[in-house]
C-alpha positions in Angstrom: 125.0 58.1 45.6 128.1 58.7 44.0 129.6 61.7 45.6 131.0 60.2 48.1 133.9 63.1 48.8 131.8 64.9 51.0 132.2 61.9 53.5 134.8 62.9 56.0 136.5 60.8 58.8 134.6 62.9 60.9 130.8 61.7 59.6 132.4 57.9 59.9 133.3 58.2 63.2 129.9 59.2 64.0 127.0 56.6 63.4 124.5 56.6 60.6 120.2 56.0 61.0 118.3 54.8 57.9 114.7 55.7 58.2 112.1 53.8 57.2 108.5 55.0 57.2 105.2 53.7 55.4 102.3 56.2 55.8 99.7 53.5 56.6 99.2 50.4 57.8 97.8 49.7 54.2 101.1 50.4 52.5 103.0 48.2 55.2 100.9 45.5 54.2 100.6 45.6 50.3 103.4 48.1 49.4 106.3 45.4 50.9 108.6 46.2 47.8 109.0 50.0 49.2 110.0 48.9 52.8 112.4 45.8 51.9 113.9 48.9 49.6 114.2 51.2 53.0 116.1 48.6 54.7 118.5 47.6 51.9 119.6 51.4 53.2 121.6 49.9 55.7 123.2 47.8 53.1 124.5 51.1 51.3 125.6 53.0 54.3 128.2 50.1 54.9 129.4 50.3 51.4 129.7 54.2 51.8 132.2 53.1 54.9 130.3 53.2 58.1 131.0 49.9 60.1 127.9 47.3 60.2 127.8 47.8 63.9 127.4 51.7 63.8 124.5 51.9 61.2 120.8 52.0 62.9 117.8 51.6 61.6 114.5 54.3 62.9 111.5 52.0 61.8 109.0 53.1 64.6 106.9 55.0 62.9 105.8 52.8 59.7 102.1 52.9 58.8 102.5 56.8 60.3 101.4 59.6 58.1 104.6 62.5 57.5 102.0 65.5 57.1 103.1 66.6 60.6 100.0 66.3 62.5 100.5 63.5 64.3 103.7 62.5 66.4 106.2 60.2 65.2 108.2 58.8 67.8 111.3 57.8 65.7 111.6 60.7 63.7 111.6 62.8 67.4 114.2 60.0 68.6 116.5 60.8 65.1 116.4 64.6 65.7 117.7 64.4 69.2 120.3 62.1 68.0 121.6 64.5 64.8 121.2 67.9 67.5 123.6 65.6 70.1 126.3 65.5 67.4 125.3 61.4 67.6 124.8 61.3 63.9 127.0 61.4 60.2 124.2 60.9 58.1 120.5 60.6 58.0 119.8 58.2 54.8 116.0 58.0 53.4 114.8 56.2 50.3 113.5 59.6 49.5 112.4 63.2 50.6 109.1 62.1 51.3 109.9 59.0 53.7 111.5 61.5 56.2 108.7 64.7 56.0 105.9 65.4 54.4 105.8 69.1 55.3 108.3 72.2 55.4 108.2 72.6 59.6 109.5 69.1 60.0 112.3 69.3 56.7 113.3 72.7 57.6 114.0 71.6 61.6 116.4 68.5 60.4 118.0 70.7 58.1 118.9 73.2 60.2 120.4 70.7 63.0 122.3 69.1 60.4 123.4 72.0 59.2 124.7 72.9 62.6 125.9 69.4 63.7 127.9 68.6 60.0 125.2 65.9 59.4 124.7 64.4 55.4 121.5 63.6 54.3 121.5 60.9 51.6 118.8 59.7 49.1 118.7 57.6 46.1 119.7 60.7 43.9 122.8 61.4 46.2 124.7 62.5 49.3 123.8 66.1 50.5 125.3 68.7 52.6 122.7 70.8 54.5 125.4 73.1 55.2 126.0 74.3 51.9 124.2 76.6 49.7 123.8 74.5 46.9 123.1 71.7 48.6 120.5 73.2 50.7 118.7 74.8 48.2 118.0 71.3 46.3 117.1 69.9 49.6 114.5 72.6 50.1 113.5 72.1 46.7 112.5 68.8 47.2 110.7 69.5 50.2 108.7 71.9 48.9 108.3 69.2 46.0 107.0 66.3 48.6 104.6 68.9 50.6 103.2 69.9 46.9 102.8 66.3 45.7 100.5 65.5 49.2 98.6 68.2 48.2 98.1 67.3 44.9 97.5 63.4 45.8 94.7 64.5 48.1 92.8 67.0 45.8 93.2 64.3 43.3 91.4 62.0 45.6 89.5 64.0 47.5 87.6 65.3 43.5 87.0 62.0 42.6 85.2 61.0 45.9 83.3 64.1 45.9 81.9 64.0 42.1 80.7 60.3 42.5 79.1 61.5 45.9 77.3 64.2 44.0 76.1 62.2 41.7 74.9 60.0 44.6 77.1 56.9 43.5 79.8 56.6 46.3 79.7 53.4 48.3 80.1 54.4 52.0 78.6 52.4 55.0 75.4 52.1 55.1 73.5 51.9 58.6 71.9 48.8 59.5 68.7 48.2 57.7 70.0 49.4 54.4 71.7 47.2 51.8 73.7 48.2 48.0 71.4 47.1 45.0 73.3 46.4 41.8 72.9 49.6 40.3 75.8 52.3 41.1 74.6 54.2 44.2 71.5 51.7 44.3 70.1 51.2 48.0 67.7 49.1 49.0 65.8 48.2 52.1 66.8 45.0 53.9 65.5 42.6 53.0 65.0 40.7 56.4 61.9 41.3 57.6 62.6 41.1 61.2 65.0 43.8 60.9 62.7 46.1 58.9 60.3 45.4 61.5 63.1 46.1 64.3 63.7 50.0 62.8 60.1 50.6 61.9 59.5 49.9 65.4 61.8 52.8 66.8 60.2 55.0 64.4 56.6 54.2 65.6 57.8 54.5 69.2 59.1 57.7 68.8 55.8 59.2 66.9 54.4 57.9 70.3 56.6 58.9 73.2 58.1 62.0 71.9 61.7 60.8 73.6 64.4 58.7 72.5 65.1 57.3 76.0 62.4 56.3 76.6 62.1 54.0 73.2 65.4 52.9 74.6 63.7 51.9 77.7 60.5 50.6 75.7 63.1 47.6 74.4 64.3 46.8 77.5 61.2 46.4 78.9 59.6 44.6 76.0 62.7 42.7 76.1 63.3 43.1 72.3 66.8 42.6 70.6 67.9 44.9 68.1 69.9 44.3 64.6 73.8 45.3 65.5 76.4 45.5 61.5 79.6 46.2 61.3 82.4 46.0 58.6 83.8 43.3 60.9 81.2 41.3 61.0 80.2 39.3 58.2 76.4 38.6 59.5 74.1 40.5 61.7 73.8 39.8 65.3 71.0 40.9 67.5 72.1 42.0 70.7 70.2 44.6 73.6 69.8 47.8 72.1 71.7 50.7 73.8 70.3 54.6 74.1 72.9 55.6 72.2 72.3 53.3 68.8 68.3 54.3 69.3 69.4 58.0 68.9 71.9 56.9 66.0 68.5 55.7 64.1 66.5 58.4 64.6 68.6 61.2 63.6 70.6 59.4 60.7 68.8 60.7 57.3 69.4 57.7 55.3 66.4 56.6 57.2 64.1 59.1 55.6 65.5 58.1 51.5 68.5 61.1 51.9 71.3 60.3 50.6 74.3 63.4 51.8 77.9 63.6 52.1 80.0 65.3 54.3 77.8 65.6 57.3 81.1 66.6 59.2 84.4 67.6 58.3 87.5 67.4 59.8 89.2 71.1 61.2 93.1 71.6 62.5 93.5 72.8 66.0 96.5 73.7 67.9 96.2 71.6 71.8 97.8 73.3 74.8 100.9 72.4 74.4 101.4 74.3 70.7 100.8 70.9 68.7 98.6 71.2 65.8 96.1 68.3 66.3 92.6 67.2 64.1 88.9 66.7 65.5 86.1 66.0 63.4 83.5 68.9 63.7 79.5 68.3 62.8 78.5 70.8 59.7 74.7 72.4 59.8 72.5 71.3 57.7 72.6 73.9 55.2 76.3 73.3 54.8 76.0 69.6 53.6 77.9 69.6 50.7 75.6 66.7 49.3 72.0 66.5 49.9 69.7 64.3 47.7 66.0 63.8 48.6 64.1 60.6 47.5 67.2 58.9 46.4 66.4 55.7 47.9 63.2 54.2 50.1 63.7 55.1 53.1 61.6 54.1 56.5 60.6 57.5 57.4 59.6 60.6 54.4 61.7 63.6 54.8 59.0 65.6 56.7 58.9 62.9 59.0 62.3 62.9 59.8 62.2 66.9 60.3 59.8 66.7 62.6 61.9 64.0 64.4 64.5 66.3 64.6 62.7 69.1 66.2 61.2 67.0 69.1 64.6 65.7 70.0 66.4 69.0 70.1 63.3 70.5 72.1 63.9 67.5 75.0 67.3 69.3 75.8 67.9 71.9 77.5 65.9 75.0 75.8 67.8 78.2 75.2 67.4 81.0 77.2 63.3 82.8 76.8 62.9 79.4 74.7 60.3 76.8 75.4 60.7 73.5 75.6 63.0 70.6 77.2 62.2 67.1 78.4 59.4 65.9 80.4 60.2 65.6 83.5 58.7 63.6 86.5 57.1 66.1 89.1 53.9 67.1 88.9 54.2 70.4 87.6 52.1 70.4 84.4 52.8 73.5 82.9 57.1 72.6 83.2 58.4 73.8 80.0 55.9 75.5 78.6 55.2 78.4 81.3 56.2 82.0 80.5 56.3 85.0 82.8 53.8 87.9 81.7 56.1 90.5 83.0 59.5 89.6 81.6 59.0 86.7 79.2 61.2 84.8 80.8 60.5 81.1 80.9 59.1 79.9 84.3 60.8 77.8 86.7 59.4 75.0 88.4 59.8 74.4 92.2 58.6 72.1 95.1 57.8 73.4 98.7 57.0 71.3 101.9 56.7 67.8 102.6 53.9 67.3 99.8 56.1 68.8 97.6 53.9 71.7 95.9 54.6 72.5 93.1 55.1 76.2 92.1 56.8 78.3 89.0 58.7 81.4 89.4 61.1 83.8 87.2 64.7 83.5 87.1 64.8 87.1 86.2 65.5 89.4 89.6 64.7 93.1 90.2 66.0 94.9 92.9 63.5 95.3 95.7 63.9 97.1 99.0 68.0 97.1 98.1 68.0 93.3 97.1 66.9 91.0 94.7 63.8 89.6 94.2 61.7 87.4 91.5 59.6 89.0 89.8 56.8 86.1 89.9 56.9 83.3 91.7 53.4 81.4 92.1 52.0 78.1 93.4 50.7 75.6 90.8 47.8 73.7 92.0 45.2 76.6 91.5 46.6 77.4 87.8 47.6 73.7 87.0 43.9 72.4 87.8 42.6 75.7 85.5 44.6 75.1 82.6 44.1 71.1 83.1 40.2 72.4 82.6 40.6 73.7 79.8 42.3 71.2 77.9 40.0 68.4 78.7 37.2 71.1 77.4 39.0 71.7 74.0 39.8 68.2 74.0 36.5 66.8 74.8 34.8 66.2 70.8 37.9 64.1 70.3 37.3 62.1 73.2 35.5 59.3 71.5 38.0 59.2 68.8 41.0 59.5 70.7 39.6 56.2 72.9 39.3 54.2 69.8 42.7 55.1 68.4 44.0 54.0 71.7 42.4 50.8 71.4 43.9 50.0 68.0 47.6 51.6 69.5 47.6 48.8 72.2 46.4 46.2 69.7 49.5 47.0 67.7 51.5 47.3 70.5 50.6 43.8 71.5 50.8 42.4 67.7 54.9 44.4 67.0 55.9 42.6 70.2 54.9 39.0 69.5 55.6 39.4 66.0 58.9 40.1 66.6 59.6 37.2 68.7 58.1 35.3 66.3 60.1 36.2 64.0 63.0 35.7 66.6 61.9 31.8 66.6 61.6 31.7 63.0 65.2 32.8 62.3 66.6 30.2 64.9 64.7 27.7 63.5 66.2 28.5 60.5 69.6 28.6 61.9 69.1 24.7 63.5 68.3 23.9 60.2 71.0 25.1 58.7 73.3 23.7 61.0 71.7 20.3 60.7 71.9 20.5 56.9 75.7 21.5 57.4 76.4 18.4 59.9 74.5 15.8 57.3 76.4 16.8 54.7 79.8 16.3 55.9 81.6 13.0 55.8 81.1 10.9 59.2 84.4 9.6 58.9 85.6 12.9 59.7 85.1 13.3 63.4 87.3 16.7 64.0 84.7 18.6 61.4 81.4 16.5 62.8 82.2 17.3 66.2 82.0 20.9 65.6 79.2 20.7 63.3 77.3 18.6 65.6 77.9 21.1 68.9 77.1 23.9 66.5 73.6 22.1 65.5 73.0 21.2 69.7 73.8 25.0 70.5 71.1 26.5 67.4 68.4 23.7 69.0 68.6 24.9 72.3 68.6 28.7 70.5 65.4 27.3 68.8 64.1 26.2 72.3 64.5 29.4 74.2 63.0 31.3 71.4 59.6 29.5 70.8 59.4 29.5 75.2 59.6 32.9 75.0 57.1 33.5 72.6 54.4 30.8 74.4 55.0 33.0 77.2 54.2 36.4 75.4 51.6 35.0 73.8 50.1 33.9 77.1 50.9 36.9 78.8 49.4 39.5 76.3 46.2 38.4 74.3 46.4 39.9 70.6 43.2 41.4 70.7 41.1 43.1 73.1 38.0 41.4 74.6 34.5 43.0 74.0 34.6 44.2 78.2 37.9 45.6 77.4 37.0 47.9 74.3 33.8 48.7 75.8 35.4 50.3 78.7 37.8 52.3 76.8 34.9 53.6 74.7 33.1 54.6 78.1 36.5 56.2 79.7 36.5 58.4 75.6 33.7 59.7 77.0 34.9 60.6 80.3 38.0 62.2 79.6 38.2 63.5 83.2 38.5 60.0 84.8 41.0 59.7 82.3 43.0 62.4 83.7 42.4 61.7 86.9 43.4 58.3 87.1 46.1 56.8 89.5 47.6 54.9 86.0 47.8 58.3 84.2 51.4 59.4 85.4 52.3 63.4 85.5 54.1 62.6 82.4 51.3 61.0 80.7 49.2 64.3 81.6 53.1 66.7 80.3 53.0 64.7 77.1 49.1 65.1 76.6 49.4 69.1 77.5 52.4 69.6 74.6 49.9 67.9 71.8 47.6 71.5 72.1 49.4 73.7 73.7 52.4 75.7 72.8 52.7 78.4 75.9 50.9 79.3 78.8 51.5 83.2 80.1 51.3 83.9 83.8 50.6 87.2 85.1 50.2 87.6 88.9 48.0 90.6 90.3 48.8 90.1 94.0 46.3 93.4 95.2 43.7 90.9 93.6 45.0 87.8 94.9 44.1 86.5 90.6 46.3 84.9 88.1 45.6 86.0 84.5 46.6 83.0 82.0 47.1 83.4 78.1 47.0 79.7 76.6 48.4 79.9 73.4 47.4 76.6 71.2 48.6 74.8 68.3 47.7 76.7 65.2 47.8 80.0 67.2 44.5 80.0 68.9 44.5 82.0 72.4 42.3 81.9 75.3 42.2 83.7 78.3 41.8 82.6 81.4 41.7 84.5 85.0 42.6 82.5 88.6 41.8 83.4 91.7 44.7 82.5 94.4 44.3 82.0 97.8 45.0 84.9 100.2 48.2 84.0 102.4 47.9 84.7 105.8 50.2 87.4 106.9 53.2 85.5 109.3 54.1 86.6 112.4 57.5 88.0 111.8 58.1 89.9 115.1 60.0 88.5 117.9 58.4 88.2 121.3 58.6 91.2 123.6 60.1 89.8 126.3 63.1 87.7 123.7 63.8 91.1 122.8 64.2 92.4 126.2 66.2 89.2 127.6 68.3 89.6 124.8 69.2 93.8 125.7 69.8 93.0 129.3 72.2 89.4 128.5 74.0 91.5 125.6 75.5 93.9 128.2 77.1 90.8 129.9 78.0 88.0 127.2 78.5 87.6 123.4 76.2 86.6 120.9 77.1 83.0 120.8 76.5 82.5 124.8 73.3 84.5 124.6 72.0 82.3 121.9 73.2 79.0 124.3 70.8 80.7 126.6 67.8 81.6 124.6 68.0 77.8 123.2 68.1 76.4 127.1 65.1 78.4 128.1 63.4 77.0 124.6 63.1 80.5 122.9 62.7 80.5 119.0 63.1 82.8 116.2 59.7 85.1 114.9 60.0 81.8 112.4 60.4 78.9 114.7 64.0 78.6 114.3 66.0 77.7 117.0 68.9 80.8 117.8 72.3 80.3 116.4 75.3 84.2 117.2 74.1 84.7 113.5 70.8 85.4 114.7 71.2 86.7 117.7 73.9 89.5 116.1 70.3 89.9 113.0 67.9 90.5 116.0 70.3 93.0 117.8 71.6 94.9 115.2 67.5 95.1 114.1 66.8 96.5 117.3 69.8 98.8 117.9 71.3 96.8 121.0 74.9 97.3 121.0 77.4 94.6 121.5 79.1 92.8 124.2 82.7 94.6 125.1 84.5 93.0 127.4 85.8 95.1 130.5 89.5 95.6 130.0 90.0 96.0 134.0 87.9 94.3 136.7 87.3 96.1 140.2 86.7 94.3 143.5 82.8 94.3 144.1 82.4 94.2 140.3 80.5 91.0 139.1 82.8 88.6 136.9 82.7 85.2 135.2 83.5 82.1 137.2 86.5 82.0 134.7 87.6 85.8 135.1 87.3 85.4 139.2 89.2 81.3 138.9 92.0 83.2 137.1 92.1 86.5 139.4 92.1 84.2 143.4 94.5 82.0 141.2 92.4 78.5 141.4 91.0 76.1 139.4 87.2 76.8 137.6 86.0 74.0 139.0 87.0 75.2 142.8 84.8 77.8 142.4 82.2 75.7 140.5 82.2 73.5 143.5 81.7 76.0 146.1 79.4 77.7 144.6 77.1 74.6 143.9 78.0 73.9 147.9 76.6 76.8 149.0 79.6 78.1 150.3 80.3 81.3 148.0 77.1 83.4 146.8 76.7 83.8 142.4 74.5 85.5 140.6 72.9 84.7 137.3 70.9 87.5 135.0 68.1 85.3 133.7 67.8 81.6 134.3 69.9 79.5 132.1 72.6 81.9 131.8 76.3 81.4 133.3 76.8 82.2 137.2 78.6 85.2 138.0 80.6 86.0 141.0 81.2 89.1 142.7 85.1 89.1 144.1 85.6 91.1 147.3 87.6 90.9 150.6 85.4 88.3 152.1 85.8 86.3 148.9 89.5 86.7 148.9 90.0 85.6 152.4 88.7 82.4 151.9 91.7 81.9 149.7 95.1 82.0 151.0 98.6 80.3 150.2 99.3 78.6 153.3 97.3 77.1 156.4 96.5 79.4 159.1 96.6 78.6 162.7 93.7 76.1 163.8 92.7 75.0 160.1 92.8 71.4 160.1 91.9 68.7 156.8 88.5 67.5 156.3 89.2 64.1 157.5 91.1 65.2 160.7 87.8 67.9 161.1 85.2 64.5 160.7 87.8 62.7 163.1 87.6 65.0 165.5 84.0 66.3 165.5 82.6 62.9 165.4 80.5 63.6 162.1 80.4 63.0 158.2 81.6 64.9 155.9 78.5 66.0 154.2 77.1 67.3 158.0 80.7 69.5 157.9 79.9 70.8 154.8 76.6 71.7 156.1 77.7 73.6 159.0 80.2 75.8 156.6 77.4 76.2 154.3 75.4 77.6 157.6 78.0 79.7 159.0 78.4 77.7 161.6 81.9 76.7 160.4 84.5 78.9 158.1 86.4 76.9 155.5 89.8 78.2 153.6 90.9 77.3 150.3 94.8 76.5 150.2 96.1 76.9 146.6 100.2 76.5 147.5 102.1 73.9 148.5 101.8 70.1 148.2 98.3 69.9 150.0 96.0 71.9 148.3 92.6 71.8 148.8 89.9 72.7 152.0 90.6 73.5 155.7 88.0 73.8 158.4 88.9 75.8 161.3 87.3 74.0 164.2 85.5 75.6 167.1 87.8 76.4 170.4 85.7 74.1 172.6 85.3 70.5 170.7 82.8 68.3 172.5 83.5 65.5 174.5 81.7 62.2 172.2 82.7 59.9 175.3 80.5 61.7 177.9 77.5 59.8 178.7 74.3 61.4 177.6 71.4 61.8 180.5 68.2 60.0 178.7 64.7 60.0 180.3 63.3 56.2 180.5 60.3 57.2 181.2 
C-alpha cells in the first residue's frame, strides 16, 4: 500500500472498516495466521492516517462462505455504511475476503464509486472511481470467482474418482464398520446389533409396513443401536418410525455401495434471494452404483422388493392400485377396480354397523347432475371373493400352519435373544467398570469415587437387564407345547375357522388377500340385481366370478297427501320458515323422515308448483291479519292482543292447528280501543270494588257479553276499563232464605 496520494482529507474525515471473514468455522479454527493477518488491518489504516478511534472492524461473518448464497450480516452492515457516505475506505487482506462472486464485488464497487470510497488490499490503495482502477478491481474479482470454481472442481474430481472406484470414506449407517482395506466394509461385528437390523428386515418380510415394525419394538420393548460422529460408542435407545424407515430403504443394507444419492440445486425464495435445498436423484441418476461391494444384510433383490411394498403403502396414483392397509373391514380396499371406468374403487361405511361398500370417484351426468357410476355394498362381494381365496388357498393350508408354527417359534427365540444379549453386554459393562475401579490407586479418592459410582450404576444396569429377561422368559416359552402345535396343525386344515376367527383382525384377512391377489374388477348389472367379479391373481391367473345382490326395496319418496295440501293452503298466508314451525308442531316429516326446515319446505313447493308467500302491501278492515300487523295498526302492544284473545274477549282465527292466530280488524274491534276513558268506564279494581266480585268472575262476564271492556292506550293509565251496568246491586240487602 504505497500510493497513498489518493488519500484525501475528505476519506480521513470519514471512518475506515477492515473486514475480516473466514469461510468456515474450520479455517477459524486451524487457519488462525490468516485472521490475526485481517486484524493487523486496523494497524495499517492508522499508519495511512485515520485516527485509532475512527477505524472499525466488520468481523461478523467469519466461518461464512463469500459465494453469495447465504447472508452475511456484516458485509450487509458495511454496504449501508459506504452508500450513507459513512465510509473512506473498505480495507480487506484480499479480493476474496470481501466477495466471492461478481453480484456482491460489482454492488460495493459501484457505491464506492458513487460515495468516493478506497478499497485497499495488500497490493495497494484503489479508486473504484476510476477507470484504471476499476478495471484491476474487476479483474480480480473475476480472478476470486474463477479460483472458487476452480477449488471446487478440483475437489469435487478427486472425491468423485475415489467414490467410483468405491474407496471414499463417508458415514456409514449403523451396523456397518471400515475394514482395513481402502473402501473395505464390513458387518459389525457386535452381534446384538446385527441381530437388532436383521430383525427389521425379517419384520418387514412379515408385516409388509414399516410402522408397524416400528410399533413391533415398542411392543416387544426392544432397544435399537443409535451412531453418530459425536458419539464415540453406541447407545441403544427406543427406536423411532422414522430410523426403521432409514434402515429399510438405505442400500448399504443390501452390499450397494452409491454416491450422490441427492444433490444439492440453487433456488431463488420469495423474496428474490438465491437460496440451496438438497433435492433426492432417481435411481437411474446415481452417479455411483456398485452391486456386491460389501456384505450386506439384505441381497439386492431383496431390497427392491423392499422398496416396492413401501411406496405401494402410500397413497397410489390416480387408476393405480395399492396403498396401506387400513383398519375397516372392507377387504377388497386397495385392490378394487371399477368395470366400467377403471377407476380404482372407493371404500365407504353406511349406518350404525358401518357397512362397508365401494363406489367410483368418477361421475357421469345423470338426469342434469352427477352421479357415480358404481357404487356397491361389500358384504355380498367381500364374502364371494373371501371364498375363493380360502379355495385357491386351501392345498397350502397344512403348510402354511406349519410355517406359522416355526414364525412364532422365532418370534419368541429373536425377542429373548436379544435381551439376552442386552444382559450380556451390561454384564460386560459392570465388569469393565469393576476392572477400571480395581485398577486405580485407592489413595486417590476423587478418581475412585467416580469409578466406584460408575461400577454401582453398570450393576444395577446388570440387575434390570437379567429381570427383564427372567420375566420374558417366563412370560413366553421358547417352544411350542405338543397341544399347541397340534392345534395349529388342525386350524391348517380348517382355513375357514382361521378366517373367521375373532383374533384374525380385518387387517390380518387385507394382508392375507394382497399375497394372491393383485385386482378384483367390479361390474354391477342393476336390471339383474348380479355383480360380475374378475379376480386377477399373482402370476396373471383370472377367475370369474358372478354375485347376486339383494333387491332394495323401492322407498317411499312421496310426501303425504294431506302435507301437501296443508302446505298449499298455509303458503297463501305465511312464509316458508313459519310453515315449516308448523308442520314440525303437528309432528309432520319429510317423504324421508326428516323433520321440515324453509329449505324444505321452499324443495316441496317449488316440486309441486305452489307459489310463494307475498305479503299484502295494504290491509283492509274485515281482512284477516297477523296479531302483529293488527298490534301495530289499533296502536297496542302484541301481547294486548295476545291477552285478549287467550281471554276470550276478541275472536282469532287459525288455518290449521298449530299455526299463528289471526285476527280480523273491524269497527267492533276498533271500538274497544280508544285513547281516552269514556263516560262510565271505571278500573278493574274500582269495577271488583264496586260489584262485590273477583276479578276473574269480571273477566267472565266480559267474556259473556254480559260486560263491555275498553282498552285505553294514551295517557298515564293505560290499560282495561269496564263499564258497569246503570243499576249496581245493593250487597248490604238482606237475602230472604227458606229454613225450612
Amino acid at each position: 500500500m504505497s500510493d497513498n496520494s489518493k488519500i484525501t482529507t475528505d476519506h480521513l474525515r470519514r471512518g475506515a472498516i477492515v473486514y475480516v471473514r473466514q469461510s468456515s468455522s474450520t479455517q477459524v479454527e486451524n487457519n488462525r495466521e490468516s485472521t490475526a493477518r485481517q486484524y493487523h488491518l486496523a494497524e495499517r489504516a492508522v499508519e495511512l492516517g485515520w485516527p485509532r478511534e475512527h477505524v472499525r472492524i466488520f468481523d461478523e461473518d467469519l466461518g461464512i462462505s463469500g459465494s453469495g448464497l447465504t447472508d452475511r450480516a456484516g458485509f450487509a452492515r458495511m454496504i449501508a455504511d459506504v452508500a450513507l457516505g459513512q465510509v473512506g475506505i473498505v480495507m480487506g487482506l484480499e479480493v476474496s475476503r470481501l466477495a466471492r462472486n461478481n453480484a456482491d464485488w460489482y454492488r460495493l464497487l459501484d457505491l464506492c464509486g458513487v460515495t468516493n470510497t478506497l478499497i485497499g488490499d495488500a497490493d495497494g490503495i484503489y479508486h473504484p472511481g476510476l477507470f484504471n482502477d476499476r478495471l484491476v478491481l474487476g479483474l480480480k474479482g473475476t480472478m476470486s470467482e474463477a479460483e472458487l470454481h476452480v477449488l471446487r472442481a478440483r475437489l469435487l474430481g478427486g472425491i468423485r474418482n475415489k467414490a467410483a472406484r468405491g474407496e471414499l470414506s463417508r458415514g456409514l449407517p449403523v451396523g456397518l464398520v471400515r475394514g482395513e482395506g481402502d473402501g473395505e466394509v464390513l458387518l459389525h461385528p457386535d452381534e446384538s446389533i446385527s441381530a437388532a437390523l436383521r430383525a427389521v428386515f425379517e419384520r418387514f418380510a412379515e408385516m409388509g409396513s414399516a410402522r408397524r415394525v416400528w410399533l413391533w419394538f415398542c411392543s416387544q420393548g426392544l432397544r435399537f443401536p443409535l451412531h453418530s460422529n459425536t458419539l464415540q460408542d453406541i447407545r441403544w435407545v427406543t427406536p423411532t418410525y422414522t430410523k426403521i424407515h432409514q434402515v429399510l430403504t438405505n442400500p448399504f443394507y443390501a452390499g450397494v455401495y452409491v454416491y450422490g444419492r441427492t444433490q444439492q440445486v440453487s433456488y431463488i425464495d420469495e423474496s428474490g434471494r438465491v437460496r440451496k435445498r438438497i433435492k433426492t436423484r432417481p435411481r437411474a441418476e446415481w452417479p455411483v452404483f456398485i452391486r456386491d461391494h460389501h456384505p450386506g444384510f439384505i441381497d439386492w433383490e431383496t431390497f427392491e422388493a423392499n422398496q416396492k411394498r413401501l411406496a405401494q403403502n402410500t397413497r397410489p396414483r390416480p387408476h393405480y392400485s395399492g396403498g396401506a392397509v387400513r383398519e375397516g373391514s372392507a377387504l377388497l380396499q386397495g385392490i378394487a377396480a371399477c368395470g366400467s371406468c377403471g377407476r380404482r374403487l372407493k371404500v365407504h361405511y353406511r349406518g350404525r354397523s358401518s357397512a362397508p361398500g365401494y363406489h367410483c370417484a368418477g361421475k357421469t351426468i345423470v338426469n342434469g347432475r352427477g352421479e357415480y357410476c358404481l357404487t356397491v355394498g361389500g358384504y355380498q362381494i367381500d364374502a364371494a371373493v373371501a371364498a375363493a381365496f380360502l379355495v385357491a388357498l386351501a392345498p397350502a393350508g397344512l403348510e402354511a400352519s406349519l410355517k406359522a408354527a416355526e414364525q412364532l417359534e422365532a418370534d419368541h427365540e429373536t425377542t429373548v435373544a436379544q435381551f439376552r444379549r442386552d444382559v450380556e453386554r451390561a454384564r460386560y459393562g459392570a465388569q469393565r467398570a469393576e476392572r477400571r475401579y480395581r485398577s486405580v490407586d485407592p489413595d486417590n479418592r476423587l478418581v475412585a469415587r467416580g469409578l466406584e459410582a460408575e461400577w454401582e450404576s453398570s450393576l444395577r444396569e446388570l440387575k434390570a437387564a437379567e429381570a427383564e429377561l427372567a420375566r420374558r422368559e417366563h412370560t413366553w416359552p421358547l417352544v411350542l407345547t405338543r397341544e399347541e402345535r397340534d392345534s395349529l396343525l388342525a386350524l391348517g386344515k380348517d382355513l375357514t375357522a382361521v378366517w373367521s376367527a375373532p383374533t384374525t383382525t380385518d387387517r390380518d384377512r387385507k394382508e392375507l388377500l394382497r399375497t394372491l391377489l393383485d385386482e378384483v374388477v367390479i361390474t354391477v348389472q342393476r336390471e339383474a340385481s348380479n355383480a360380475h367379479l374378475t379376480l386377477r391373481w399373482r402370476g396373471g391367473l383370472l377367475s370369474e366370478i358372478d354375485v347376486p345382490l339383494p333387491r332394495s326395496r323401492p322407498a317411499p319418496i312421496r310426501t303425504a297427501e294431506d302435507t301437501i295440501e296443508l302446505v298449499r293452503r298455509l303458503a297463501a298466508h305465511y312464509p316458508d320458515t313459519v310453515i315449516a314451525g308448523i308442520l314440525n308442531r303437528q309432528g309432520r316429516t319429510t317423504a324421508t323422515g326428516l323433520s321440515f326446515i324453509a329449505n324444505r319446505v321452499s324443495s316441496l313447493r317449488t316440486h309441486w308448483k305452489i307459489p310463494c308467500f307475498e305479503p299484502a302491501e295494504h290491509t283492509q278492515d274485515g281482512d284477516c291479519m297477523s296479531i302483529e300487523r293488527a298490534a301495530q295498526m289499533l296502536a297496542v302492544a302484541p301481547s294486548t292482543l295476545h291477552r285478549w284473545l287467550n281471554d276470550g274477549f276478541i275472536a282469532g282465527e287459525q288455518v290449521t292447528p298449530g299455526a299463528p292466530w289471526r285476527i280480523r280488524l273491524t269497527d267492533e274491534l276498533r271500538s274497544r280501543f280508544v285513547e281516552k276513558v269514556p263516560d262510565g268506564y271505571v278500573t278493574m279494581l274500582k269495577a271488583t270494588h264496586l260489584l262485590g266480585v273477583s276479578r276473574q268472575a269480571i273477566l267472565q262476564r266480559v267474556k259473556r257479553g254480559e260486560l263491555h271492556a275498553v282498552h285505553i292506550s294514551c295517557g298515564r293509565k293505560k290499560g282495561l276499563r269496564i263499564k258497569l251496568p246503570a243499576a249496581l246491586p245493593d250487597l248490604f240487602d238482606a237475602q230472604p232464605t227458606d229454613r225450612g
